[in-house]
C-alpha positions in Angstrom: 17.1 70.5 -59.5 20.3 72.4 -58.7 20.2 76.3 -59.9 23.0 78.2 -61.1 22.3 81.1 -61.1 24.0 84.2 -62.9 25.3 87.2 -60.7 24.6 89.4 -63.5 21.4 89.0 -64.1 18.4 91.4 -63.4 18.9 95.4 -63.5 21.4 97.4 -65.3 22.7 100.7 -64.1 21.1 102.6 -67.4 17.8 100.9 -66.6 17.9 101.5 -62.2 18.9 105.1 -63.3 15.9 105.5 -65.8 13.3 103.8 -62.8 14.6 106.2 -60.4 14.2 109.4 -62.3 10.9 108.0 -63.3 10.1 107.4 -59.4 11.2 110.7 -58.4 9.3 112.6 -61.2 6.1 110.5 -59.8 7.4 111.6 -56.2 7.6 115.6 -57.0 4.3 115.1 -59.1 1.9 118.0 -58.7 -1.5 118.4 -58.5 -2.1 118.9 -62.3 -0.5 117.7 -65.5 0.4 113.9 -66.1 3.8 111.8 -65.8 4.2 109.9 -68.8 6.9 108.4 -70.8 7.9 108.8 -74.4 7.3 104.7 -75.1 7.8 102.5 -72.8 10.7 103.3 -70.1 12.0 99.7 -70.2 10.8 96.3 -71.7 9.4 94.6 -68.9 5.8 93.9 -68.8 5.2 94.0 -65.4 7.3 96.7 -64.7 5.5 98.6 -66.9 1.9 97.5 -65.4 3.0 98.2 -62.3 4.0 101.5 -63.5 0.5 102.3 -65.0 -1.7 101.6 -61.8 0.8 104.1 -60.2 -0.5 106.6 -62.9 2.3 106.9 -65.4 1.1 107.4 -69.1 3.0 105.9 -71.8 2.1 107.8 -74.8 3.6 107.0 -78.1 3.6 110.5 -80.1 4.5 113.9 -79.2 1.6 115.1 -79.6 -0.4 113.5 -77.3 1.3 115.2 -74.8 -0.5 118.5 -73.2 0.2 121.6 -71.4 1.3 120.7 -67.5 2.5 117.3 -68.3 6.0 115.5 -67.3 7.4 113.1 -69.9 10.4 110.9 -69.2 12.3 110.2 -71.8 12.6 106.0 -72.4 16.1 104.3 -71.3 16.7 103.4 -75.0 16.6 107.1 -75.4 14.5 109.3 -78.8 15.7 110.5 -82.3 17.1 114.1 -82.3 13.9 115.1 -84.3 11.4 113.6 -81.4 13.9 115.4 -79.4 13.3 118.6 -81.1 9.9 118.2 -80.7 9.5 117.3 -77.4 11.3 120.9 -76.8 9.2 122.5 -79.0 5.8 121.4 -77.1 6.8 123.2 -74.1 6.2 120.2 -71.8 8.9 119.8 -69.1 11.4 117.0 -70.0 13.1 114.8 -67.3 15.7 112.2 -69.4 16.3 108.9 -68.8 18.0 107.9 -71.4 20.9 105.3 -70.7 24.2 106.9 -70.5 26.0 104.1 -72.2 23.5 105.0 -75.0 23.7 108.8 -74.8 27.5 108.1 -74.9 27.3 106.4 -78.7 24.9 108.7 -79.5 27.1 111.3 -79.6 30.2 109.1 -80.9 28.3 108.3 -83.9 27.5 112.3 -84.6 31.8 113.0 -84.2 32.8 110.4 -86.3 30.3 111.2 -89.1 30.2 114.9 -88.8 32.1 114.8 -92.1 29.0 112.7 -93.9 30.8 109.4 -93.3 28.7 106.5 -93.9 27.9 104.6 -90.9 27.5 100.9 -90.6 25.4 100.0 -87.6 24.6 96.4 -86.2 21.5 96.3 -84.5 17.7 95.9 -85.1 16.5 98.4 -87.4 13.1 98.6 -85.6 14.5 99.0 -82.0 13.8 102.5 -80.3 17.5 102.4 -79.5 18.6 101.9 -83.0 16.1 104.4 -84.4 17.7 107.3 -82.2 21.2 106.3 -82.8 20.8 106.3 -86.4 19.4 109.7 -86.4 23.0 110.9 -84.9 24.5 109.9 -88.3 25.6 112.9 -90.4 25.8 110.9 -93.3 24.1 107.9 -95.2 23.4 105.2 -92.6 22.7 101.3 -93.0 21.3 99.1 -90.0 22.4 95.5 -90.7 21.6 92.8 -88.3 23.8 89.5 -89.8 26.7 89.4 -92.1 24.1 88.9 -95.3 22.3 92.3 -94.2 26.0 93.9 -94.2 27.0 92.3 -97.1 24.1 93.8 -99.1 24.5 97.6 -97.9 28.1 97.6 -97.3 29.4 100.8 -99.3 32.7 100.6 -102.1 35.8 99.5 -100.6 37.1 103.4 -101.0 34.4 104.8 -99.1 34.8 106.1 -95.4 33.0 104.0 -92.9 32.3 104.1 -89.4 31.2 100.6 -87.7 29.2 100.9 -84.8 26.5 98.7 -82.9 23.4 99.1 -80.6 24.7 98.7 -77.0 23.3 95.8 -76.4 24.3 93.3 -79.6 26.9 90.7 -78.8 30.3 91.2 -78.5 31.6 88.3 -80.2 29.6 88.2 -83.2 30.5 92.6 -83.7 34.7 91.6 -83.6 33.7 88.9 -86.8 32.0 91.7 -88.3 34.6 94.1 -87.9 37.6 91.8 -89.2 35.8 91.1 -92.2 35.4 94.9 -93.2 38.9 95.6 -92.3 39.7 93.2 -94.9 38.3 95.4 -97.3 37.5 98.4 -96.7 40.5 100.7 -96.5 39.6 103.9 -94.2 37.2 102.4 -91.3 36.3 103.8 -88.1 35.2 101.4 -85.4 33.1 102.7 -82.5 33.5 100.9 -79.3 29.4 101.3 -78.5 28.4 98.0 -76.7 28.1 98.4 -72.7 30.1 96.3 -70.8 27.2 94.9 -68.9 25.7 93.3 -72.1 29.3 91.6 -72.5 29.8 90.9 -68.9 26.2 88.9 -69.1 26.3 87.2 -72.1 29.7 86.2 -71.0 28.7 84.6 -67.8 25.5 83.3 -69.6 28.2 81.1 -71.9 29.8 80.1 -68.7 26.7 78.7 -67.3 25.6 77.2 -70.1 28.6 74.6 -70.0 28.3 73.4 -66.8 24.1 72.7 -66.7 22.3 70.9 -69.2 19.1 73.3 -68.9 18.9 77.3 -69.1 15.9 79.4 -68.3 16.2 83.6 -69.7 13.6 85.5 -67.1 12.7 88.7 -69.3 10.2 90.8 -71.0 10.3 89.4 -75.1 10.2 92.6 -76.5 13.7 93.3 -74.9 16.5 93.0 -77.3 19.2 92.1 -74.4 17.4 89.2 -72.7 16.7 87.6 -76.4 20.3 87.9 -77.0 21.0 86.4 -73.7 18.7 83.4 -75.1 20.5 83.4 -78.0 24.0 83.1 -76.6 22.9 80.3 -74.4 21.3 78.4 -77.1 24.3 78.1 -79.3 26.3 76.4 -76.6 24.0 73.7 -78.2 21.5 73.3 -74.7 17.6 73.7 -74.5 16.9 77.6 -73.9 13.6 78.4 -72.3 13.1 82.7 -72.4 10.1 82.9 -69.9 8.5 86.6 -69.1 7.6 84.9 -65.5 7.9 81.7 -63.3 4.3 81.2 -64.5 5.8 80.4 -68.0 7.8 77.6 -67.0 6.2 73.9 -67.8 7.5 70.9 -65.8 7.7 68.7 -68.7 10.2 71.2 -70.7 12.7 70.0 -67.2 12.2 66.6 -67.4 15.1 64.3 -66.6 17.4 67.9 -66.1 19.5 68.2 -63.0 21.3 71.1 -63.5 19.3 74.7 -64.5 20.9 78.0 -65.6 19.5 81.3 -64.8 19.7 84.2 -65.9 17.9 87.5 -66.9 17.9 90.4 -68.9 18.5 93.9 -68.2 15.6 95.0 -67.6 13.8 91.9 -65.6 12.9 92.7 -62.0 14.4 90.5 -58.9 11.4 89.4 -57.9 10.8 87.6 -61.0 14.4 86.2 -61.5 13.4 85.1 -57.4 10.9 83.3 -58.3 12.3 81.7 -61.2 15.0 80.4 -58.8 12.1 78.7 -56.5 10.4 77.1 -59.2 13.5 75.5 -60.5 14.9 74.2 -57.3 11.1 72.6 -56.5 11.1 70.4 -59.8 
């Protein structure tokens, strides 16, 4: 089968920054005291295994953090309270959160310092989300579809301020924020999705026209490589989002002679690699 493969796929800069704070902080390790990281660092499974036999402890709460140890704060970055805390506990603090996401992070606090009500679309139960949320100075309303939006969206004389979790899709974000222009009269619209995210899901539409098969190599729990799925999908092929080459099933291929690839942000080469050899053996 011939592979077309994307050249965007695999790490981001946010996420290779996060790993190699993370891998100096295990480098500079001491003696005593633990390196561990406020949730996990990325979504990738076997990033994150690999990460554990090295000794990293991913703990989930403050407070099971102790006297001595390093945490590393998660590429999707914390809420200003965990922040607080964390600086509160004394432990020392290395952070590795994205800077695409530390940038809207502090847009969102600016444009709402005067209690403006913010609009954001992402998914409410992302770590991402969470922290960006707790930026907002005012009431906030996480909506991920124009039904969601439709059913917090705030009197047409309130002041808004539209943003979205870094990693949403571009396209679908402009829709939303034409239809609230149309009525809402003083609205402020944050520019908050990286470029990579468009730049992938971009060339993930591109591929998807030319092949009548795509493969998404990423962890599931990862918000960018589902949207990746997604975006492929709706250019109306089969979509197969795989966590490894292992994953892939020769009859899903059958009668397909030209494969997409792609991967999310936070999948390893290695595993897009191997992907790529599986495909061009069946």
């Amino acid at each position: 089968m011939d592979v077309y493969r994307a050249k965007t796929a695999g790490f981001c800069m946010g996420v290779s920054l996060a790993l190699q704070k993370l891998n100096t902080a295990l480098e500079s390790a001491g003696p005593s005291g633990r390196i561990c990281t406020l949730g996990p660092i990325i979504h990738n499974p076997q990033v994150l295994a690999d990460y554990a036999a090295r000794g990293v402890v991913c703990v989930r709460d403050v407070a099971e953090l102790a006297a001595g140890d390093v945490v590393v704060i998660r590429a999707h970055g914390i809420t200003r309270e965990v922040e607080r805390d964390l600086h509160e506990s004394g432990v020392a603090i290395v952070d590795a959160t994205c800077p695409k996401v530390k940038k809207a992070q502090i847009a969102i606090g600016r444009a709402t310092a005067r209690g403006e009500c913010l609009l954001l679309f992402g998914e409410a139960d992302h770590p991402e989300v969470r922290g960006l949320v707790s930026y907002a100075c005012g009431p906030a309303h996480v909506f991920s579809n124009v039904d969601e939006l439709a059913a917090c969206a705030p009197p047409p004389e309130e002041s808004c301020v539209l943003a979205s979790q870094t990693t949403q899709d571009k396209e679908l974000f402009q829709d939303i924020e034409k239809s609230l222009r149309s009525r809402t009269r003083n609205l402020t619209v944050l520019s908050t999705i990286c470029d990579a995210t468009r730049e992938r899901q971009e060339e993930a539409r591109h591929i998807a026209s030319r092949v009548d098969v795509m493969v998404v190599v990423g962890g599931k729990q990862s918000g960018n490589t589902r949207r990746l799925a997604d975006v492929a999908s709706l250019c109306g092929i089969a979509t197969h989002l795989v966590e490894s080459a292992e994953d892939l099933r020769a009859e899903n291929f059958c009668k397909k002679t030209r494969a997409g690839l792609t991967a999310g942000a936070s999948t390893p080469k290695s595993l897009i690699d191997a992907a790529e050899v599986w495909l061009r053996a069946h």
